[in-house]
C-alpha positions in Angstrom: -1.7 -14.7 -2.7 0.0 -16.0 0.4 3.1 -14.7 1.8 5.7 -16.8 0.4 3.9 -16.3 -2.8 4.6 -12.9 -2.2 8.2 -12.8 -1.4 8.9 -15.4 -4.5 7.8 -13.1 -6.7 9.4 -9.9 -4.6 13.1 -12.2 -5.1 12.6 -13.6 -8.7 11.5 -9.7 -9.9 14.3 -8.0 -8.2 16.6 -10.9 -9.7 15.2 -10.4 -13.2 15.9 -6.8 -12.7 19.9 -7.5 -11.7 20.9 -10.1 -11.9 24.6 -9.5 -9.6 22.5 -7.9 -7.0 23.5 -9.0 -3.2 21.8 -10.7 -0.5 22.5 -8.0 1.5 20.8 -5.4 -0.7 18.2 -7.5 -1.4 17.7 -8.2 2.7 17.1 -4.5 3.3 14.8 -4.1 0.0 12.5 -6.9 1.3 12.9 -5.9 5.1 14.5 -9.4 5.9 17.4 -10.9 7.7 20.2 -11.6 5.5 20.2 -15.4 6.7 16.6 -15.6 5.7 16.9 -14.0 2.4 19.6 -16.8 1.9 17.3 -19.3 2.6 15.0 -18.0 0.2 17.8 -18.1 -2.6 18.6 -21.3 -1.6 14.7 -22.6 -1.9 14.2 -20.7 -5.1 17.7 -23.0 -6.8 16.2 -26.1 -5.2 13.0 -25.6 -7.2 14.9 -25.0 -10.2 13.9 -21.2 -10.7 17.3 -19.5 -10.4 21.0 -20.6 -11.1 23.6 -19.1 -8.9 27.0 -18.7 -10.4 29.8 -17.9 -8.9 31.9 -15.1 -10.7 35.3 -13.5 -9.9 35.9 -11.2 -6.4 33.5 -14.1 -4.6 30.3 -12.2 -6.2 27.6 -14.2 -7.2 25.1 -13.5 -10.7 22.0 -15.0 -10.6 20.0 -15.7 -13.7 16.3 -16.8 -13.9 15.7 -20.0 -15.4 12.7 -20.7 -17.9 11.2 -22.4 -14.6 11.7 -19.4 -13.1 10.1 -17.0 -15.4 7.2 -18.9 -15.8 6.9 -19.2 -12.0 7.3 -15.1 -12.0 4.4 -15.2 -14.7 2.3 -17.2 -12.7 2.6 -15.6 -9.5 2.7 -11.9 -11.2 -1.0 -12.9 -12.6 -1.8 -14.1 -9.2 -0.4 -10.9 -7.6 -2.9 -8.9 -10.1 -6.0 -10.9 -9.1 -5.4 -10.4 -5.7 -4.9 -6.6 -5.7 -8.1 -6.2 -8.6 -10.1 -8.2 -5.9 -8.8 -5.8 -3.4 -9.2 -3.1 -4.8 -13.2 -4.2 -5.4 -13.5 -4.6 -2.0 -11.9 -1.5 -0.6 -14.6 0.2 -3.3 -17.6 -1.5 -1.8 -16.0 -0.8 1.8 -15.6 3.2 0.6 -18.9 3.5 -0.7 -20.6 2.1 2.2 -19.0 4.1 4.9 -19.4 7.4 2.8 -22.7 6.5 1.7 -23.6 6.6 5.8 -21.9 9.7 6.2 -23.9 11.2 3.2 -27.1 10.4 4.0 -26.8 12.1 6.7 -26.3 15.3 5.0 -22.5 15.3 4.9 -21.1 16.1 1.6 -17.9 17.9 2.5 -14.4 15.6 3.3 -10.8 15.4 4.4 -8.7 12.9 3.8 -5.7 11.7 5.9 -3.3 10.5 4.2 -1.8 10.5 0.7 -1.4 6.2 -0.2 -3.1 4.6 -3.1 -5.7 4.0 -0.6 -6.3 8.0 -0.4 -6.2 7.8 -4.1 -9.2 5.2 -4.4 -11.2 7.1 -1.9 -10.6 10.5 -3.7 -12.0 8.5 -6.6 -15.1 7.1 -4.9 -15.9 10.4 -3.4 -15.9 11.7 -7.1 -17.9 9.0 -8.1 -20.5 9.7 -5.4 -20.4 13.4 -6.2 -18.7 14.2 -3.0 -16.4 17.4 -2.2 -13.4 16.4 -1.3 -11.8 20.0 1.3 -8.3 18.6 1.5 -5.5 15.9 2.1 -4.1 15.7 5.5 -0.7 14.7 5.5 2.5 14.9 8.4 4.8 13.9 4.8 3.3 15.3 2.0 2.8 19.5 2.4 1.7 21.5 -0.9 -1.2 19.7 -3.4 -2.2 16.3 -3.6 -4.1 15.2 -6.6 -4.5 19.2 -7.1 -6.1 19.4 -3.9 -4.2 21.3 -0.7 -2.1 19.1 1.4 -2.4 20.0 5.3 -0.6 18.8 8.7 -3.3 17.8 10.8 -3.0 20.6 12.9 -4.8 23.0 10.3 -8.0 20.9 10.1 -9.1 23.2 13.4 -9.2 26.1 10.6 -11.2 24.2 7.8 -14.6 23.3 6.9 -15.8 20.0 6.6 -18.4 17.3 7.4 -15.9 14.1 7.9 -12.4 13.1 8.0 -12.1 9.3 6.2 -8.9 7.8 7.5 -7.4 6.2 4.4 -4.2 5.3 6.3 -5.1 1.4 7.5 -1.8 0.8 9.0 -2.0 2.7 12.0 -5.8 4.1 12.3 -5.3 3.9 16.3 -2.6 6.4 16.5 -4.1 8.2 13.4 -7.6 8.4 15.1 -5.8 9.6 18.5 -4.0 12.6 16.7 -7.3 13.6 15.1 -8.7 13.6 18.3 -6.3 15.5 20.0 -6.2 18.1 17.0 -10.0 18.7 18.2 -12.0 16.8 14.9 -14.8 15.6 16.7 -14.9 11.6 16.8 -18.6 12.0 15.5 -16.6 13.6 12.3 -14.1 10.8 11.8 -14.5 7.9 9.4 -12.5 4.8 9.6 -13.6 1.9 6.4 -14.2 -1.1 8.5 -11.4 -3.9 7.8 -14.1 -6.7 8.1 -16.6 -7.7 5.5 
């Protein structure tokens, strides 16, 4: 699913939802400029998807059009595929990398971060019978899918064979902090982005 794809179906979901929402509010949801998203309103009338109607104290309601709900079908089934196909290939990804780390006798994990991605991993370690120590987390202190929930700091006072970043957006910085906390680079595994 392309971008635009993406942001159609982020606009025409959020207008289903309220229909006298703002282009101001609905700028900061989608982390866009308020011009753009007015562009984007504007594209989505010309294609027939939304109506806007002007109603009194110069607010605007917009309401989906049949056009427009089967677009947000389409693009919601679209949206579904691409994160199922995803999802498959973070899984193969996973097991590869912790297959690696397995055979050579490691069998013991942490794992920074606390996303959907650290949920999928905590689920492939399951699957491969592998212990998972802990979460490492600057946001998230207490449990984690009943598992403790460190700052990266305390990882100098646990046990493990292998830290699997599950945190794609920033693995540089992430990998620096580990680092600098004293996990051993040998120690820290990063699922490669590339097939």
């Amino acid at each position: 699913m392309n971008i635009q794809g993406q942001r159609d179906l982020q606009l025409l979901s959020a207008l289903e939802q309220d229909s006298y929402v703002t282009q101001r509010s609905l700028a900061t949801h989608m982390g866009v400029a308020l011009g753009l998203t007015n562009l984007y309103l504007k594209r989505l009338a010309h294609k027939g998807y939304i109506k806007a109607t002007t109603i009194p104290s110069h607010r605007i309601k917009y309401l989906l059009t049949p056009r427009g709900l089967a677009e947000k079908s389409k693009l919601t089934f679209q949206h579904m595929q691409y994160s199922l196909s995803y999802y498959r290939e973070m899984r193969k990804r996973l097991k590869r990398e912790l297959s690696k780390v397995s055979q050579a006798g490691g069998k013991r994990f942490v794992v920074y971060g606390t996303s959907e991605l650290a949920e999928l991993t905590y689920l492939t370690l399951r699957e491969m019978n592998l212990m998972v120590v802990g979460f490492v987390s600057d946001t998230h202190s207490g449990t984690f899918l009943s598992h403790p929930s460190w700052p990266v700091e305390a990882l100098t006072q646990r046990t493990f064979d292998a830290v699997l970043i599950s945190d794609l957006t920033d693995a540089k910085t992430i990998l620096a902090q580990l680092i600098q906390a004293g996990v051993p680079k040998t120690k820290i595994v990063t699922p490669e982005l590339k097939k």
